[in-house]
C-alpha positions, -999 to +999 in steps of 0.1 A: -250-033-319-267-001-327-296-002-351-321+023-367-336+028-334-313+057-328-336+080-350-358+081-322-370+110-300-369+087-269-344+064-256-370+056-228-405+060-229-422+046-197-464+052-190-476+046-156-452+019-146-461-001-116-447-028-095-457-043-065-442-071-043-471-085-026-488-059-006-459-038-012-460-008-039-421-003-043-430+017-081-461+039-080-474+048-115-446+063-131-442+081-162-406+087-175-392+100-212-352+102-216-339+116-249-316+107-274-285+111-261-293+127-229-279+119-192-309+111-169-305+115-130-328+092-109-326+112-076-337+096-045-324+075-010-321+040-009-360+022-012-372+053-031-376+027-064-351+035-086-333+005-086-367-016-092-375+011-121-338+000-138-350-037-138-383-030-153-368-008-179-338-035-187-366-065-185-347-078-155-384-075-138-417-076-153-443-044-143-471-053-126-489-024-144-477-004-175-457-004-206-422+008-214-405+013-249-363+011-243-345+019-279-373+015-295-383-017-284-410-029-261-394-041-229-423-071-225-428-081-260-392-075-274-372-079-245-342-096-266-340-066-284-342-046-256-310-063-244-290-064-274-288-025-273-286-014-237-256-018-213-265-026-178-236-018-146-256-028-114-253-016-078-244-050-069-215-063-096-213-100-101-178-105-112-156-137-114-127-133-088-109-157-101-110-143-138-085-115-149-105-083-162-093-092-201-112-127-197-141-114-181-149-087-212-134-112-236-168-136-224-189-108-222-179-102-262-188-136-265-221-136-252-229-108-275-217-130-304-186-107-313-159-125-330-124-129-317-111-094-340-139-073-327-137-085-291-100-079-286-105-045-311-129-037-282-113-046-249-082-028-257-103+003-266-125+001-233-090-006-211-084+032-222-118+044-220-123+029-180-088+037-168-074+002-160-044+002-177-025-029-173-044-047-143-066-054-171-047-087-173-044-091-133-070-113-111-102-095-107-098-103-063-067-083-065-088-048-076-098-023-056-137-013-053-133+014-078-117-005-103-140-035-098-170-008-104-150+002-138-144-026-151-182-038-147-185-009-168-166-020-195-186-054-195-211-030-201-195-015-233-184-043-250-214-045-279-215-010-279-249-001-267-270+024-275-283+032-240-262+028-207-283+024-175-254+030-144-275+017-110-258+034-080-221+037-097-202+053-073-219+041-042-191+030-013-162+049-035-136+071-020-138+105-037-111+104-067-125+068-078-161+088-080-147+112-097-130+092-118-162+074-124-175+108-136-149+117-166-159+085-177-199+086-179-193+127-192-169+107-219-197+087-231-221+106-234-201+135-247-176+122-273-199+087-278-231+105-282-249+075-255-279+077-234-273+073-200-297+066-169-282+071-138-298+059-105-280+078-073-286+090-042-257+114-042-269+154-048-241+162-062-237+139-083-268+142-099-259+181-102-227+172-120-237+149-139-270+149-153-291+171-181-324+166-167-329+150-129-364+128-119-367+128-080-382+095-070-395+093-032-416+060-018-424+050-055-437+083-072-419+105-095-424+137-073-402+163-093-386+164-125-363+186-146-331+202-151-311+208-117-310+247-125-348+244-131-355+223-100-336+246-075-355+271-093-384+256-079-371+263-041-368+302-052-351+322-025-316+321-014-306+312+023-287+329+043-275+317+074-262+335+110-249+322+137-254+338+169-250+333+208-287+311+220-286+344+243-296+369+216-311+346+191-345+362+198-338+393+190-330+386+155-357+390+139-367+424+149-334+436+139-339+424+108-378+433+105-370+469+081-352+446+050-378+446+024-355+420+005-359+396+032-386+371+026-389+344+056-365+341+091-361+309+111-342+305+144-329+270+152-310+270+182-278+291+177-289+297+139-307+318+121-316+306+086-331+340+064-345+336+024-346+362+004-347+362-034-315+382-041-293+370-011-260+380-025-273+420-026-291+410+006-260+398+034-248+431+037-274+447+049-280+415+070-243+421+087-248+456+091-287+454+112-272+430+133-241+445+139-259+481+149-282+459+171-256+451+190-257+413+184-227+394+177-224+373+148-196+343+148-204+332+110-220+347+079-228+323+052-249+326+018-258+297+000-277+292-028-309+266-034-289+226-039-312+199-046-314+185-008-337+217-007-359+203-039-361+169-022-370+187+012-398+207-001-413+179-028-412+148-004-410+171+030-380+153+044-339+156+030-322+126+013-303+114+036-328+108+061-354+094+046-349+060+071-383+050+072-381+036+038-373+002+031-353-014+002-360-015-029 
C-alpha cells in the first residue's frame, strides 16, 4: 500500500493539536514532526496523552483544535487515506479467541482488499518477521501475552504500511517477550526502512529504541529530542555515597575543597554529589571521605537516564506521576 507519499520530509506533521473531553484537556496544544523513516519515542506515565495523541493522529479521534498531516494525508479531510498507509497495534488488542492467528491476518488482508496470493505471500512472511512460528495456525486463547501482542503486530503489517504507530507494546510483558518485541520494531525500521511512533512509559525502552524521544506530561510536549541530547539537558553526572545517618552531616565539608564538584545532597543515609566529569571526579570523592574518617558502605557513579529529563522538565519521575488520570 505505499504510495508517492514516501518522498516526504514528514511522516507526521501535527500543529497545535488539542483535545478535550468535556472540561477535561487530556492533549494541550501540541506540535509534533516525525521523519521519514525515523523511530519516534512518546515518553510519558499513563494519562500524560499519548495514547489520545495516537488516536488523533490515526483518525480514531477527531481534535478538538488543530490539524495533522499522517503520510501525507490530512487526518480530517483524508482520513481513508490516512488508514490505508498506516499500521496501528493498540495498548488494548482486540483479537478473536476463537480464531487461529493465520485466520485472523488472513481477514485482516482481506479488509485491506489483498487477494488470496498476496495475503498468504504475506502471512507466511510476517510468521517469520513476528516470531510465531507454527502457533500461527493454533487458537489465538491458547497464546501467551507476548505472543498475543505480536501477532497484533502482524495484523498490523499485513498491507504493508508506510508508518507503524505501536501504543504501549510491551506493557505487562515479562522481560524476553519485550525484548523480543524490540528486535522486531529495530527490524522494521532498519531492514524495512518504516516510520515508527512508539507510545511508552518505559525509560528504557525509549532509550533503546528510539532516534528522537517527545516527553509528554498532563497534555503538553514538555521536552523533545534525541535521548543523548535530552540527558544532555540534565548536564552533571551523579554520584552517590552511602554513609552511616551518624556522619551524614559531615559530608559536605569533607568534600567542600573539590572544585569539580558542582551540587551535594544528603537524603537520609545518602549522599547524592553532581559534578560535570564524575568518572575523573569519584576518586577524589573516596579519598576526602576516607581521610575524614567517614566510612563509606557503597560508591556508585551514574550517569544522567531519562527519569532525570522527566524529573527536571515536569518536576516529578515517571513512575510517580499518580495524580494523573487516564487518558
Amino acid at each position: 500500500m505505499n504510495s508517492g507519499s514516501t518522498t516526504l520530509e514528514h511522516a507526521i506533521d501535527a500543529r497545535g493539536l488539542v483535545r478535550r473531553f468535556g472540561e477535561k484537556v487530556a492533549v494541550d496544544d501540541v506540535d509534533l514532526t516525525v521523519g521519514q523513516g525515523e523511530i519516534y519515542g512518546f515518553l510519558g506515565p499513563n494519562g500524560a496523552g499519548k495514547s489520545t495523541t495516537v488516536r488523533m493522529l490515526t483518525t480514531l479521534l477527531k481534535p478538538t483544535i488543530g490539524t495533522a498531516t499522517v503520510a501525507g494525508f490530512d487526518i480530517i479531510n483524508s482520513a481513508d487515506d490516512v488508514r490505508l498507509r498506516i499500521g496501528v497495534a493498540l495498548q488494548d488488542a482486540a483479537l478473536d479467541p476463537k480464531q487461529t492467528g493465520r485466520e485472523l491476518l488472513d481477514m485482516q488482508g482481506r479488509l485491506y482488499g489483498l487477494n488470496p496470493a498476496e495475503r498468504s505471500t504475506r502471512i507466511n512472511y510476517l510468521v517469520d518477521i513476528v516470531n510465531i512460528g507454527d502457533a500461527i495456525d493454533d487458537r489465538i486463547k491458547t497464546y501467551s501475552g507476548g505472543m498475543k501482542r505480536r501477532l497484533d503486530l502482524a495484523a498490523a503489517l499485513v498491507h504493508q504500511p508506510e508508518v507503524l504507530f505501536l501504543d504501549e507494546p510491551t506493557s505487562g510483558l515479562d522481560p524476553v517477550s519485550r525484548a523480543t518485541v524490540w528486535d522486531e520494531v529495530r527490524h522494521l525500521n532498519v531492514h524495512l526502512g518504516m516510520t515508527i511512533l512508539l507510545t511508552t512509559q518505559y525509560l528504557e525502552e525509549a532509550d533503546a529504541l528510539a532516534h528522537r524521544v517527545g516527553i509528554i506530561a498532563k497534555g503538553k510536549l514538555v521536552a523533545e529530542g534525541t535521548p543523548a541530547e535530552l540527558k544532555r539537558m540534565v548536564g552533571a553526572d551523579v554520584i552517590i555515597a552511602r554513609v552511616p545517618l551518624s556522619e551524614i552531616d559531615r559530608v559536605p565539608e569533607a568534600l567542600s575543597k573539590i572544585a569539580e564538584i558542582d551540587h551535594i545532597e544528603t537524603r537520609q543515609d545518602e549522599v547524592i554529589i553532581s559534578a560535570a566529569r564524575g568518572a575523573a571526579t569519584i576518586s577524589p570523592v573516596a579519598v576526602a571521605l576516607s581521610e575524614a574518617g567517614i566510612s563509606v558502605s557503597d560508591l556508585t557513579l551514574r550517569t544522567p537516564s531519562l527519569d532525570d529529563v522527566f524529573l527536571q522538565t515536569t518536576g516529578e519521575r515517571i513512575n510517580s506521576a499518580d495524580e494523573m488520570q487516564s487518558s
